[in-house]
Structures are given as structure tokens and as C-alpha cells.
DRENLOPA-349277 format. One record per residue (C-alpha): x, y, z; residue in one letter. Coordinates in nm, 2 decimals, padded with zeros to 4 digits, m for minus. Layout:
REM residues N
      x      y      z r
      X      Y      Z a
...
REM end
This chain:
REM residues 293
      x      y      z r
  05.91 m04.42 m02.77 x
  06.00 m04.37 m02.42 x
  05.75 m04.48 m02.13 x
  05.64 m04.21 m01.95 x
  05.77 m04.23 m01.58 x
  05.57 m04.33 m01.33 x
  05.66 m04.12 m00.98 x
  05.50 m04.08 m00.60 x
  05.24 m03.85 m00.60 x
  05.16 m03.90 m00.20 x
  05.27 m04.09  00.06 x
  04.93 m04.26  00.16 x
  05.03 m04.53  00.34 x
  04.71 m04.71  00.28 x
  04.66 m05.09  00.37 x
  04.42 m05.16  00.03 x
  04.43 m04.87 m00.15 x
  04.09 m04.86 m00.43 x
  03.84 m04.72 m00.63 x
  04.04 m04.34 m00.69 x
  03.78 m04.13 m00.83 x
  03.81 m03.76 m00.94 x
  03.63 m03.50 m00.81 x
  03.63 m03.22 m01.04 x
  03.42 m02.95 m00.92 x
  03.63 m02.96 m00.60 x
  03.98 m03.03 m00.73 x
  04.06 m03.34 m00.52 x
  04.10 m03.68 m00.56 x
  03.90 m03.93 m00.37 x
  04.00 m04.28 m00.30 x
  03.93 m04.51 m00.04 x
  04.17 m04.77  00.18 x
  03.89 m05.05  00.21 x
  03.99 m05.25  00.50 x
  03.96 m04.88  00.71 x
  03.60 m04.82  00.60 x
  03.80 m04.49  00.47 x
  03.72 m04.23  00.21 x
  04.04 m03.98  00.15 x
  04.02 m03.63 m00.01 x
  04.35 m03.52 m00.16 x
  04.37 m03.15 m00.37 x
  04.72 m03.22 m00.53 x
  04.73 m02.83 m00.62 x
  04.72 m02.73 m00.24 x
  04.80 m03.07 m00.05 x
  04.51 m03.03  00.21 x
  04.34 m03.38  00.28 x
  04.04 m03.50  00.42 x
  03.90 m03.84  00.52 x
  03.51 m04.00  00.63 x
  03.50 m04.31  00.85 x
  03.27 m04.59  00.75 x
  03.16 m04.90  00.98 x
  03.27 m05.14  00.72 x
  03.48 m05.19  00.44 x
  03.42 m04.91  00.13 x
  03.50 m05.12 m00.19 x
  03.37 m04.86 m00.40 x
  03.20 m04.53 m00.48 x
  03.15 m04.23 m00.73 x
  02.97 m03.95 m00.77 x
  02.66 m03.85 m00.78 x
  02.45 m03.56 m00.98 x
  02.33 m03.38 m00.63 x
  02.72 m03.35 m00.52 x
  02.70 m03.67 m00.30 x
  02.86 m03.96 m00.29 x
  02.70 m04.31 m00.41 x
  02.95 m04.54 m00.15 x
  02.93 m04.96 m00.16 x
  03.01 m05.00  00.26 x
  03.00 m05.37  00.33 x
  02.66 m05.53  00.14 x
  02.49 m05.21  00.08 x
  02.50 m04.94 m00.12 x
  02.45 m04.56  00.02 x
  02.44 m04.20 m00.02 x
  02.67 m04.01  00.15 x
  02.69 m03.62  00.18 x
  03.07 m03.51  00.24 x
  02.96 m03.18  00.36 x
  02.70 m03.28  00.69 x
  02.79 m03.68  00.69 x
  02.43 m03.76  00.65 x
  02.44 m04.18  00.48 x
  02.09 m04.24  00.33 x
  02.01 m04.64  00.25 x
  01.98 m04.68 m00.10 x
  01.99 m05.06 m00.14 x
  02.11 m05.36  00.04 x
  02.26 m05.54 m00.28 x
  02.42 m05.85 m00.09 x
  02.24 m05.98  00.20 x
  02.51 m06.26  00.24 x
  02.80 m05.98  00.38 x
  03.08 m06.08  00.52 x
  03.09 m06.40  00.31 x
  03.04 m06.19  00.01 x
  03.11 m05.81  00.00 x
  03.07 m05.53 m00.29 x
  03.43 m05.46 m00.41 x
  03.47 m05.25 m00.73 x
  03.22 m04.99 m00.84 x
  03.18 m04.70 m01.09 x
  02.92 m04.47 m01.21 x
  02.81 m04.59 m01.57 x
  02.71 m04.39 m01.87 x
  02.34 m04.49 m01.80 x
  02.34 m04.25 m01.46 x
  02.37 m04.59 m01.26 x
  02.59 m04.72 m01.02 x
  02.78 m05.03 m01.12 x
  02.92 m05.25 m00.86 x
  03.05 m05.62 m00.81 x
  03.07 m05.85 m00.52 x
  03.37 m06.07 m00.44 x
  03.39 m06.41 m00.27 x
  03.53 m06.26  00.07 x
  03.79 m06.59  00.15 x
  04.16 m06.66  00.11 x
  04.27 m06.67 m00.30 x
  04.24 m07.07 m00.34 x
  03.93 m07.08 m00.15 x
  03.74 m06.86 m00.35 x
  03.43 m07.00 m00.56 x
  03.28 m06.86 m00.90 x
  02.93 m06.68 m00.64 x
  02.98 m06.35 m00.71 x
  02.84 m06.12 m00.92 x
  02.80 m05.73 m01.09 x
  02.51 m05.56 m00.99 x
  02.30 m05.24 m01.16 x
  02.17 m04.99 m00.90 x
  01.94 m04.72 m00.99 x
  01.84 m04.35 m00.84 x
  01.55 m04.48 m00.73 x
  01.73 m04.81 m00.56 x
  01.68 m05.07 m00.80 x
  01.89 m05.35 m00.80 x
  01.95 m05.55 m01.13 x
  02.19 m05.87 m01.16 x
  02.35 m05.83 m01.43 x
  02.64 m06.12 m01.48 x
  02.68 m06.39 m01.25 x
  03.00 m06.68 m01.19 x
  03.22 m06.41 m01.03 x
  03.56 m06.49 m00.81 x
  03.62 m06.12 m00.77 x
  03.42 m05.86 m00.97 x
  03.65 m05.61 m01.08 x
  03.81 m05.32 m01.36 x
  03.49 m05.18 m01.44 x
  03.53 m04.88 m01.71 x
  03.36 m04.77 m02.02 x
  03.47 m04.67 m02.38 x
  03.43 m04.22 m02.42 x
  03.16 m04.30 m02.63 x
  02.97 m04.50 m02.37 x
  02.88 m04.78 m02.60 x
  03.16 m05.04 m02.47 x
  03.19 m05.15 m02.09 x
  03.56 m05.33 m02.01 x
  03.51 m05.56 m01.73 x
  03.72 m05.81 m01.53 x
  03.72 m06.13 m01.28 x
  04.11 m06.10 m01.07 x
  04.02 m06.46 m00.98 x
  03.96 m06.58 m01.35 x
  04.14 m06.41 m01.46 x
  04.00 m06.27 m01.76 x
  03.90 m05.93 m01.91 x
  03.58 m05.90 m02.07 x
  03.43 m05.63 m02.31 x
  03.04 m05.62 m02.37 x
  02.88 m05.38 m02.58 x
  02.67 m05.14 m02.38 x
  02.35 m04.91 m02.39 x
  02.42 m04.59 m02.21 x
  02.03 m04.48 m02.24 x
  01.94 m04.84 m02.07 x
  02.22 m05.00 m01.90 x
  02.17 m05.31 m02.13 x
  02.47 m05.51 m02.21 x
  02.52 m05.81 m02.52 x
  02.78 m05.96 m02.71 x
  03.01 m06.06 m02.45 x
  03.39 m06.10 m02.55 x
  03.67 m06.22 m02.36 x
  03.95 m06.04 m02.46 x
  04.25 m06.11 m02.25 x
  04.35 m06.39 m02.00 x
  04.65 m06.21 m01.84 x
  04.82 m06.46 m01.56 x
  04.99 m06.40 m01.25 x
  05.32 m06.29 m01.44 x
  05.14 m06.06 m01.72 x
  04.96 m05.92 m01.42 x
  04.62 m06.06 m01.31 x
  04.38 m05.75 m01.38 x
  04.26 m05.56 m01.09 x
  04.13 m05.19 m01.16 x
  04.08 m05.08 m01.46 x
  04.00 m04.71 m01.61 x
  03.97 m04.60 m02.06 x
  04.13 m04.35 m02.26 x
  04.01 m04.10 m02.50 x
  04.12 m04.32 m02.79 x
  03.87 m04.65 m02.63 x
  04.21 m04.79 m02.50 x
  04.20 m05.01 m02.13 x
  04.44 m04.95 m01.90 x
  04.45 m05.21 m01.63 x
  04.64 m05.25 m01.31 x
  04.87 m05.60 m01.31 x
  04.81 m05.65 m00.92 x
  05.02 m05.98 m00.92 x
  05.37 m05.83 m01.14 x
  05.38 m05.49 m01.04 x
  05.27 m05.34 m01.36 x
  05.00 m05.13 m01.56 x
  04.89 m05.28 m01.87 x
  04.73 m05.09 m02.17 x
  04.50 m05.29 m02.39 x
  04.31 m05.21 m02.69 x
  03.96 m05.24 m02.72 x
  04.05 m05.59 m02.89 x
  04.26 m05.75 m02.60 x
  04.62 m05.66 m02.78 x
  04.89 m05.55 m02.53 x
  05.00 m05.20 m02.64 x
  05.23 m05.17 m02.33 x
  05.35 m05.28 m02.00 x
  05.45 m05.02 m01.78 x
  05.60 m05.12 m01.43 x
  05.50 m04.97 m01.11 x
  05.77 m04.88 m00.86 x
  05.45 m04.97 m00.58 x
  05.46 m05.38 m00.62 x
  05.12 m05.37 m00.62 x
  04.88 m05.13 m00.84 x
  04.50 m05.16 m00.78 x
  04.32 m04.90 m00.95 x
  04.44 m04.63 m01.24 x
  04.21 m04.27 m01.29 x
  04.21 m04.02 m01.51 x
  04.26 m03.69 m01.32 x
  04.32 m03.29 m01.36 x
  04.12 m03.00 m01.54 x
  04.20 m03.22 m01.85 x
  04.18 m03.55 m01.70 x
  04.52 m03.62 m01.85 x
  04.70 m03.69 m01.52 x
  04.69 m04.07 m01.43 x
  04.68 m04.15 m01.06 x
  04.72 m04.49 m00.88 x
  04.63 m04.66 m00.58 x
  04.84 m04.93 m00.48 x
  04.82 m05.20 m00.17 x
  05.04 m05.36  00.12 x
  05.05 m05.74  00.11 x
  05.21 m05.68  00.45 x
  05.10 m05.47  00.75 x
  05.51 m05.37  00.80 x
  05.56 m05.36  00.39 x
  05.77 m05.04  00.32 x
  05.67 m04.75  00.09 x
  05.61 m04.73 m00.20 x
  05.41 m04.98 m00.12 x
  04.98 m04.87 m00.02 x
  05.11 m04.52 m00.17 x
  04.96 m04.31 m00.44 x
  05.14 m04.29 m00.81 x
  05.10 m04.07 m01.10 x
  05.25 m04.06 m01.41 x
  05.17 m03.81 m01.75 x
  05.04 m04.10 m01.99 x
  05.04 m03.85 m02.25 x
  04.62 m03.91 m02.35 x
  04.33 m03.84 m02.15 x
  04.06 m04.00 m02.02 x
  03.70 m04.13 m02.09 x
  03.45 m03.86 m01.94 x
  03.34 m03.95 m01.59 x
  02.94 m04.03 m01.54 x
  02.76 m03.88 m01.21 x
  02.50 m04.11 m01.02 x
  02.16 m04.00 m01.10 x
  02.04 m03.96 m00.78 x
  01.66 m03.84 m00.61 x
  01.67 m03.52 m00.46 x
  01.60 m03.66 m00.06 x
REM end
């Protein structure tokens, strides 16, 4: 079978490209260059882009059932309304920022926002202190697994029962069985310990058919795993460094990437935007439930 080629869908020139998310109701993608404190709007059918300064880094965000944004800027966690820029507080989740600061985040089957911390030092440096956090409508913040280097690849099976998660600084992908009416998670299972060559997991997004599909940050690559830990395939990037895969389009059968620059003066592809036609669609995506203000 040939592997479907993997092109440059926009020149985005980001620094740390994250967290693409689409926006269906308004045919754009959003995705955020953390370092900025930026969120991007892209509508790939007309090309007309938009971005939202934030004060700090923006590891993560999704969307929310009001047609806000639930955004993790720095150590807290906020609501953001694209159209008037109004931010509401919704929770301070980790007090100890910049030591520690939320990275990767997505909107669970269970209506909450799921986020991680990461240890906020150089590679070597970093110590197992982070951890992935639960945040409810109503602000509630639950600590869900501790030990973390970098909290990371959050996505769930289409069913909602199974939640893929992964630790770049293990490295190691995990998959927990989930209850989307709770949140509760059991019977941990580390499936894969993918190394700097394999490509040490960094974003991660699912399939229709339960598959994983996570970016190899360290080799250039996207790797597809079942929900068992086999390698289906390795599919190489032409950015050097992938971060985050999402399902896109009417369908959701367009596959986008965010990618990173390792150097400020790195060329393109590198901090660009890919997309490739993987030829399945993806998992349904969840909206925050969030209080009417």
C-alpha cells in the first residue's frame, strides 16, 4: 500500500507550533505557537487568518459548548471569547508557573477539559513533578496522574471508553480505560516505549477505527499505533519536527500538523503547517461544558 503523501498546507512559520484543534461551525483551524502566547485562525477553503495575543505561553485549548474557547495560558486555565476578547478565570491549576507550566490539553468525552503540566527546564534537567489535571464547567480541578516529565498526546478512542496518553520525557504511551459520563480512568497500560529514533511521542490525536496516531518529535515522523501499542506505520514528515496531528474538514478526514523550529533561523518546512489525506477519519471532537457567564 502506498503512504499517503504528506504536503505544506501553510507556511506558518511558527516557533512551537501546538495543540491544532478544529473548529467546525466556523471552518477554520485553530492552533496555537506557545512561546508567542498566540492562538491562529486559518479557513483553508478561503485562506483568511486570524490570531489572539495572550500574556503567557498557550500550551493548550479546545472548545467549548457556548462557542468559547477553554485556553491553558501559563498556570491557569481560562475562557476566552474569540468574538469580544473577554478571558474569564476558570482555575489556576498550577500555582508553581514558570517552573512548571500546563502544556497539552484537549476537551474529553466527559465535557471536561484535560490538561498536563510539564517540568519547564532544559531536557536532562527535567524531574518526574508533573502531572494531568481534570477541570470542570464549574472550575474544579482534579489530579488525576502524577510522576510526569512532560504531560503530553492526550486523545480518546470514538467510542469515548479509551483515553491514549503520553510522557515525551518517559517516554512512554499509556492507554487507560475511561468513563465518558465521569471522567474516571482504571486499568492503566503502557503500551509503547518509543525512543528518540522511533520518535519520542509528542501530540497525539485517534481514528475512527480506535487507532493512535502520534507525532515522533525526535525522528521526524508520525507513527500510527493500535489500540495495543503495535506499530501499523511510520510515516515521515518533510517538517523535522511534528508536534501535534488533528483530524479536520466537514468529514474530519483531513489530517493537519503542527510542527516546531529547534532553531530561531531554522528554514521552512520547519514551525510550518502539514496535511496529508490519511485515508480514515477521525474520533468525534468533545466541547467544554461550560456555565453560561
Amino acid at each position: 500500500m502506498t503512504a499517503p503523501a504528506i504536503g505544506i498546507a501553510l507556511e506558518a512559520g511558527l516557533s512551537l507550533g501546538e495543540s491544532p484543534v478544529w473548529d467546525g461551525a466556523n471552518g477554520r483551524l485553530l492552533f496555537a505557537d506557545i512561546p508567542a502566547g498566540i492562538i491562529h485562525a486559518w479557513n483553508p477553503t478561503t485562506g483568511e487568518r486570524r490570531h489572539w495575543h495572550f500574556s503567557r505561553p498557550v500550551g493548550s485549548f479546545g472548545l467549548t459548548r457556548s462557542g468559547r474557547l477553554v485556553v491553558a495560558v501559563g498556570g491557569d486555565v481560562v475562557l476566552f471569547d474569540t468574538a469580544s476578547g473577554t478571558r474569564t478565570l476558570l482555575a489556576t491549576v498550577e500555582a508553581d508557573f514558570p517552573r512548571l507550566r500546563l502544556n497539552d490539553g484537549k476537551v474529553g468525552p466527559d465535557g471536561a477539559f484535560w490538561v498536563g503540566t510539564l517540568h519547564d527546564v532544559p531536557s536532562p534537567e527535567r524531574q518526574p513533578i508533573a502531572a494531568l489535571y481534570r477541570i470542570d464547567g464549574h472550575g474544579r480541578v482534579e489530579r488525576k496522574v502524577d510522576g510526569l516529565k512532560v504531560s503530553n498526546g492526550l486523545a480518546w478512542s470514538p467510542d469515548g471508553r479509551t483515553l491514549f496518553h503520553s510522557d515525551s520525557g518517559g517516554p512512554w504511551i499509556d492507554r487507560w480505560d475511561f468513563d465518558p459520563a465521569t471522567g474516571a480512568i482504571a486499568n492503566r497500560s503502557r503500551i509503547a516505549t518509543p525512543g528518540e529514533q522511533d520518535g519520542r511521542p509528542d501530540g497525539g490525536a485517534c481514528d475512527a477505527d480506535g487507532n493512535y496516531w502520534s507525532c515522533g518529535v525526535s525522528a521526524g515522523c508520525l507513527n500510527v499505533y493500535d489500540r495495543e501499542g503495535t506499530l501499523l506505520k511510520r510515516l515521515p514528515t518533510p517538517a523535522p519536527a511534528p508536534t501535534m496531528p488533528c483530524f479536520a474538514g466537514p468529514v474530519l478526514s483531513t489530517l493537519y500538523i503542527t510542527s516546531l523550529r529547534r532553531a530561531p533561523d531554522a528554514p521552512p518546512p520547519s514551525g510550518d503547517l502539514m496535511v496529508l489525506e490519511p485515508g480514515v477519519a477521525g474520533a468525534p471532537i468533545s466541547l467544554f461544558e461550560d456555565i453560561p457567564a
